[in-house]
N, C-alpha and C positions, 0 to 999 in steps of 0.2 A: 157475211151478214149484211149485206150492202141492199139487199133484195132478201123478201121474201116471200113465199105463197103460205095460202091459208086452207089448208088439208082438209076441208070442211067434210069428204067424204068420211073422216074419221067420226064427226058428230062432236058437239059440246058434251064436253062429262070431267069429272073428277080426279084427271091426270096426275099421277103420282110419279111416275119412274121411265124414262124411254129409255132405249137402248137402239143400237144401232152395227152390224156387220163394217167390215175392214172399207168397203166401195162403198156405203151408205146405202145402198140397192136394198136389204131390207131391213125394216124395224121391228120392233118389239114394243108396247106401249103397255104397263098397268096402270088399270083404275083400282084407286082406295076406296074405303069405306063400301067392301059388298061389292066392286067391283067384276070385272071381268078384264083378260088377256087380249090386246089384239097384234095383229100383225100383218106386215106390208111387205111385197116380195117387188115392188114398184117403186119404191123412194117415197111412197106415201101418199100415193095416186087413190089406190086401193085398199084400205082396209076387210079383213077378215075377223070377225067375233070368233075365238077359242073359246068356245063353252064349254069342252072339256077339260077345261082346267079348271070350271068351276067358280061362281061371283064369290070372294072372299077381299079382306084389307090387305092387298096390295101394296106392301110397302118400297121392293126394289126388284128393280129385274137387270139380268145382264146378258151378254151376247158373245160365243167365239167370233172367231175374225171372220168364220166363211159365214157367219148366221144361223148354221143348221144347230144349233147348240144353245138351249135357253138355259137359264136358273133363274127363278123367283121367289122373295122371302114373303111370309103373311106375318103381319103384327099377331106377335104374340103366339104363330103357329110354327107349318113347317116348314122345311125347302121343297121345292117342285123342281120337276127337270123334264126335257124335252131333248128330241134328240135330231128331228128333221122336223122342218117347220114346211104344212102344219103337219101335226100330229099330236098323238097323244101326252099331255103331261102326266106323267108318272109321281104320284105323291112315295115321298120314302115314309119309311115307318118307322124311325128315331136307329135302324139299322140296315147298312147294307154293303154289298162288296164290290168294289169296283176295278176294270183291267186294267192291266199299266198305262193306256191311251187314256184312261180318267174318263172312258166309258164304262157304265153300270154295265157288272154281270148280271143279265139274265138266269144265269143257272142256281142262283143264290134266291131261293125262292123261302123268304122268312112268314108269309102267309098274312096275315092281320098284325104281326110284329109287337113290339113293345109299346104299352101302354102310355111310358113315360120315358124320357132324355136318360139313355148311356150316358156315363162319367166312367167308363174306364173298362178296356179291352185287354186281354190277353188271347194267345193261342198255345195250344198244346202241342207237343213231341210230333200229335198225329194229328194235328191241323185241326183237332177242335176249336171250338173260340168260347171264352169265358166272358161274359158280357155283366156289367155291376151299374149301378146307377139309381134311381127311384122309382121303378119301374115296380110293379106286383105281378105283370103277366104278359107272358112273350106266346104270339101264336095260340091267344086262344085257352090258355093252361095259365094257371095260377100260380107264379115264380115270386119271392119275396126278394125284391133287391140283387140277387142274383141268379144267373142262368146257364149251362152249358146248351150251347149250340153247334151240330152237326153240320160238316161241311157243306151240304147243300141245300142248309137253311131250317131241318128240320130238328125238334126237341131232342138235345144229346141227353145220356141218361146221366148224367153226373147229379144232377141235381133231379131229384123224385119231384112230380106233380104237388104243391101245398108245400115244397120245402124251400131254402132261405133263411134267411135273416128275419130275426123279431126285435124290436125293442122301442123305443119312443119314436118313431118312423126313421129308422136307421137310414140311409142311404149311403151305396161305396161308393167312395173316393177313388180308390187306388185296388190294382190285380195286378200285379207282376210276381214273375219266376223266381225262385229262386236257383239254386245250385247243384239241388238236386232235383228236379225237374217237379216240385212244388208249388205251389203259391201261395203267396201270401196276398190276403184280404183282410183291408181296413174300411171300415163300417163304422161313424159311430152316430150314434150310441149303442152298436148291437150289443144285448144283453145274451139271447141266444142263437145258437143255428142248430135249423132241425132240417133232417135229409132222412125222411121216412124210411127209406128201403136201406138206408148204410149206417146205421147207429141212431136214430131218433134224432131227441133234443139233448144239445150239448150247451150248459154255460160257458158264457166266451165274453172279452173285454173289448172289446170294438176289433180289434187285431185277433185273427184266425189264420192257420195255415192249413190248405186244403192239399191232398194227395189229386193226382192226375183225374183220379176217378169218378171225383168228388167225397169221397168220405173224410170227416175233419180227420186232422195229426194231432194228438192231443199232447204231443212232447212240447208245442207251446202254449203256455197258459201267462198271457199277459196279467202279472201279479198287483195288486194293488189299483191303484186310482187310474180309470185311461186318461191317454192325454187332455190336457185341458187347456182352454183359451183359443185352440184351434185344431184344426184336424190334420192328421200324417199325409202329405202330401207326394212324398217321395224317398224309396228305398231303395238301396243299394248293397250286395254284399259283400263281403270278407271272405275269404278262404277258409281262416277257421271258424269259419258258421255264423260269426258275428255280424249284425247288421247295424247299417247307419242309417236314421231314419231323420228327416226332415220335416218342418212343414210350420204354420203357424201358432202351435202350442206351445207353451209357455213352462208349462210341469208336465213330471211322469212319477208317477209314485209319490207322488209327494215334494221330489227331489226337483231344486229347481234347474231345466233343461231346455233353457228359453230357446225353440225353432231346431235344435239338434240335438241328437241323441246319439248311443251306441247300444243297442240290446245285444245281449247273448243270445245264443239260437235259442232256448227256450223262452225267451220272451222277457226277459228280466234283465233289469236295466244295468250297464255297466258301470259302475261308480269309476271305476278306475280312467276309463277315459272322458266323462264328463262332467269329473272335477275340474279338468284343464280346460275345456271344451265350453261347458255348456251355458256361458252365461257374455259368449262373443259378438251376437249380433243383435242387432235394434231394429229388424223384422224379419219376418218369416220367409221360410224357402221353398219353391216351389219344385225345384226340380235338384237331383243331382246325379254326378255320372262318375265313375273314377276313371281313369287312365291307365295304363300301361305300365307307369313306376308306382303305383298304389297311390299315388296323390289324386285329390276328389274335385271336381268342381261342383261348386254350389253357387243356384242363381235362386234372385227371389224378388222380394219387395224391398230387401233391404238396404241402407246406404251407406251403412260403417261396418265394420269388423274390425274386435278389438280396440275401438277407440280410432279407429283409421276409417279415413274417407274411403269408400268403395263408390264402382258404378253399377250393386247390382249382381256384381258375379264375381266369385272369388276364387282363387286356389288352395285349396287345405293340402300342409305339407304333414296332417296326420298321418301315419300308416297303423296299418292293425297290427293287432295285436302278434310277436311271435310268435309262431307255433311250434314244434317240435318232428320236422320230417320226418317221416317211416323210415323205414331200414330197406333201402330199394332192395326189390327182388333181383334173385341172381340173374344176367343177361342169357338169353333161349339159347344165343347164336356164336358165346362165346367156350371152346373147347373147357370142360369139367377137368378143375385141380385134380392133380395124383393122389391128394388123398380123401380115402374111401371109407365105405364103412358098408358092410353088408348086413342087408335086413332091415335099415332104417336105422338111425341115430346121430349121433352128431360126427360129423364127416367133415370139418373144413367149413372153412370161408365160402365153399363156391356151393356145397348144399342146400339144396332150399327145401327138402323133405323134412316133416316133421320128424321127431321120433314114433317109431314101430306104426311107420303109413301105410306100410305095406309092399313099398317099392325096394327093389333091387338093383343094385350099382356097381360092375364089375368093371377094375381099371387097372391098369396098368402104369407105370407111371412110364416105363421103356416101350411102350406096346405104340406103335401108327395106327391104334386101330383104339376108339373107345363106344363101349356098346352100354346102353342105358335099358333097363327089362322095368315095366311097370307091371301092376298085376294084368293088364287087359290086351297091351300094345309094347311093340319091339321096337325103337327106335336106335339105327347104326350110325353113327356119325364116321367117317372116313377122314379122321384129323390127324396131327403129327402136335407136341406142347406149346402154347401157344399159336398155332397156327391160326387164320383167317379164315372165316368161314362166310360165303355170298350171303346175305341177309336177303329174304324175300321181297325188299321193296326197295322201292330208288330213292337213296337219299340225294341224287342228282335236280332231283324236278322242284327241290325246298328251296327257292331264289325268291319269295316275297313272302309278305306278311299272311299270316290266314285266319280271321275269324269267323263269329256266328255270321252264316248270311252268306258264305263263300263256297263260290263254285268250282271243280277241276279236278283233273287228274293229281294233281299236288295232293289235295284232298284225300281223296280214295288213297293215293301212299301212305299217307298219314293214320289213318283209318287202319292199315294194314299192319303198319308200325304199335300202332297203342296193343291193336289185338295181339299181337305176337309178345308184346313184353306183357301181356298179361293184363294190361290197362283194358278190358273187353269195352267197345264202343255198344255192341247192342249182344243180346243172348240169340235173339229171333230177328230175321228181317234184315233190312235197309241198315248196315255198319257192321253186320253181325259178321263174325269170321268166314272168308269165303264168299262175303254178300256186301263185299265194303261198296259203300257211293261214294260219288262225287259232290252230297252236299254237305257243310258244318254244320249239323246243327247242336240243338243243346247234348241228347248225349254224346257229339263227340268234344263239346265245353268239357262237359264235365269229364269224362274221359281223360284228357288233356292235362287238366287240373289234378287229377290223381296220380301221372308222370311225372308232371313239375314237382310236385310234394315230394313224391319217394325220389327226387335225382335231385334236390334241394334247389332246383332253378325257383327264383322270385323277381316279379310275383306270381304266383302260382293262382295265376286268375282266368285261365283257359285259351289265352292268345298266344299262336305260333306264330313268336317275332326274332328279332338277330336273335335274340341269347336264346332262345330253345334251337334255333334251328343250327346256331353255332353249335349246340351240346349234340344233336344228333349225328350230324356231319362230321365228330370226331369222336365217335364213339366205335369204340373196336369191333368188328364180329368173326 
């Protein structure tokens, strides 16, 4: 700073923001107030006017290391981006998708886009994307508050033309999954949701759970007063269906639930765990996640729990509620007890046919040989009592953890494994029997989550970690 020159090729104007690449070799300048972009590939010898970026309030711009990489904010509008200087800046449209290098996909072509600012993203099984926010029209088409959108940008049919959310200008907060490959959507004040082509208008309480398709689930019907004092900011679920709901609200029903909740899956508030619960912290949560031993983390605004100094983020050693595991089904791959029963009925421990199914079961209990006859197919098994039978998948390749979002051969065994005990990961497609992949996604969570239950492993929250992968690995066939 010892010297300086006076860049005067730039002109006097209303400089608001400069930026500058890793060498200083080139800049980036916005002017505020109606403004325009300029830029220097010279250290600032040279100025260039970007007029296609357009004169707007300029309020900050920034720069990659090499320089070919702009971002620009406008007071009070949107982001810009640029990708080799010069060139074109590209305005987004409050949506867009971008490749792992944190370059814009081109092939995500959302057209004229949303009206108004996304507040909350989800994606589907099949890569849909559920977009919420206060937006009335995505692409040209009249969307209330929320929208499905097709992977490559264009109107998904989940949501009909004129459908959405109604109420005193609802706006969603919050789209996330549930456990059965669901969502739930918190909107308030929505009073209703109307999806023309899948059921009309449905009364609804700010909180809606929507099927894949988009048609509402009317198993919840949030009962009584919605929350109030603030909005659900963050859910989380339970095994047996029950959800923990977070956020700045203060009552639910009436029932005082200051920032935490627990609802039943139909939407009705649990007294039983937020009489203990619901009246621990002195403000609201923003986010929460649980863990692996069913304990939750909660972060937010808040600075005590329970009367204890917090920084903000706590551990809840809640767990949910017990549930009552199913009766695992008999194992595929393990030799059928000696005892029988022909025609269907009750046969033993190792039976898994109903009575009068129609199946037939001929055994021996001296016999090397046990042969299984359904009405359609013959299967021979070549065993001796108790004997071992090779199971069709490697329980050799399960040495790490596995969940949503994980890639490998591990994967696909596992996949192989649910299907054959009957846990089916998909009917059709990508996991289906015969068609296993290599990626986790939600059906094979939940898939997972239907194993752990019926083999009493908890928590039964859909992550293959030591204790599932301990129980496969010693599991006889």
């Amino acid at each position: 700073g010892a010297t300086w020159t006076d860049q005067t090729s730039a002109g006097s104007r209303n400089w608001y923001s400069l930026t500058s690449s890793a060498d200083g070799t080139k800049l980036a300048a916005a002017v505020a107030n109606g403004g325009d972009i300029y830029t220097s590939t010279d250290s600032g010898a040279t100025w260039t006017d970007q007029t296609s970026a357009g004169s707007r309030s300029w309020t900050s711009i920034t720069s990659s290391a090499d320089g070919t990489k702009l971002a620009a904010v406008v007071y009070g509008g949107d982001i810009y981006t640029t990708t080799i200087i010069p060139s074109t800046i590209t305005p987004l449209k409050n949506i867009a998708r971008f490749n792992s290098d944190g370059s814009l996909d081109s092939t995500f072509n959302e057209g004229t886009g949303l009206n108004n600012p996304v507040r909350a993203l989800a994606i589907t099984t099949d890569n849909k994307i559920w977009a919420g926010g206060n937006f009335t029209s995505y692409n040209g088409t009249n969307f209330n508050y929320i929208v499905q959108i097709n992977q490559d940008g264009s109107n998904g049919i989940g949501i009909s033309a004129g459908g959405g959310l109604n109420g005193s200008h609802p706006q969603v907060n919050l789209i996330t999954p549930d456990l059965n490959s669901k969502f739930l959507v918190y909107a308030y004040p929505a009073t209703s949701f109307n999806n023309p082509n899948k059921g009309g208008v449905s009364y609804v309480n700010s909180l809606v759970r929507l099927n894949e398709d988009g048609s509402l689930d009317p198993t919840l019907t949030l009962s009584g007063a919605p929350p109030n004092g603030g909005a659900i900011t963050a859910i989380d679920f339970n095994s047996d269906g029950t959800m923990i709901v977070g956020g700045g609200f203060t009552n639910i029903d009436g029932a005082n639930t200051k920032y935490i909740a627990r609802l039943n899956s139909d939407g009705t508030l649990d007294n039983s765990y937020n009489s203990n619960f619901g009246s621990t912290f002195n403000g609201g949560i923003y986010d929460l996640t649980k863990i692996v031993d069913g304990k939750y983390y909660a972060g937010g605004y808040f600075t005590a729990y329970n009367g204890q100094a917090v920084g903000r983020i706590v551990r809840l050693l809640a767990e949910p509620r017990p549930v009552s595991a199913p009766v695992a089904p008999a194992n595929p791959w393990t030799t059928p007890a000696p005892s029988v029963a022909i025609g269907g009925g009750a046969c033993g421990s190792a039976c898994d046919a109903p009575p009068n199914s129609g199946n037939s079961i001929s055994s021996s209990s001296t016999s090397a040989r046990t042969t299984i006859t359904t009405s359609s197919t013959s299967t021979t098994f070549s065993t001796t009592p108790n004997s071992i039978v090779a199971p069709p998948f490697n329980t050799d390749l399960f040495t790490r953890n596995l969940a949503l979002g994980s890639r490998g051969e591990d994967v696909r065994e596992l996949q192989i494994l649910l299907n054959n005990f009957g846990f089916t990961v998909a009917k059709t497609g990508p996991g289906s029997p015969g068609n296993e992949s290599t990626y986790f996604g939600i059906k094979t969570k939940l898939a997972l989550i239907k194993f752990q239950k019926a083999h009493g492993i908890k928590p039964a929250i859909g992550f293959f970690g030591p204790k599932t992968r301990a129980y496969v690995k010693g599991l006889r066939f």
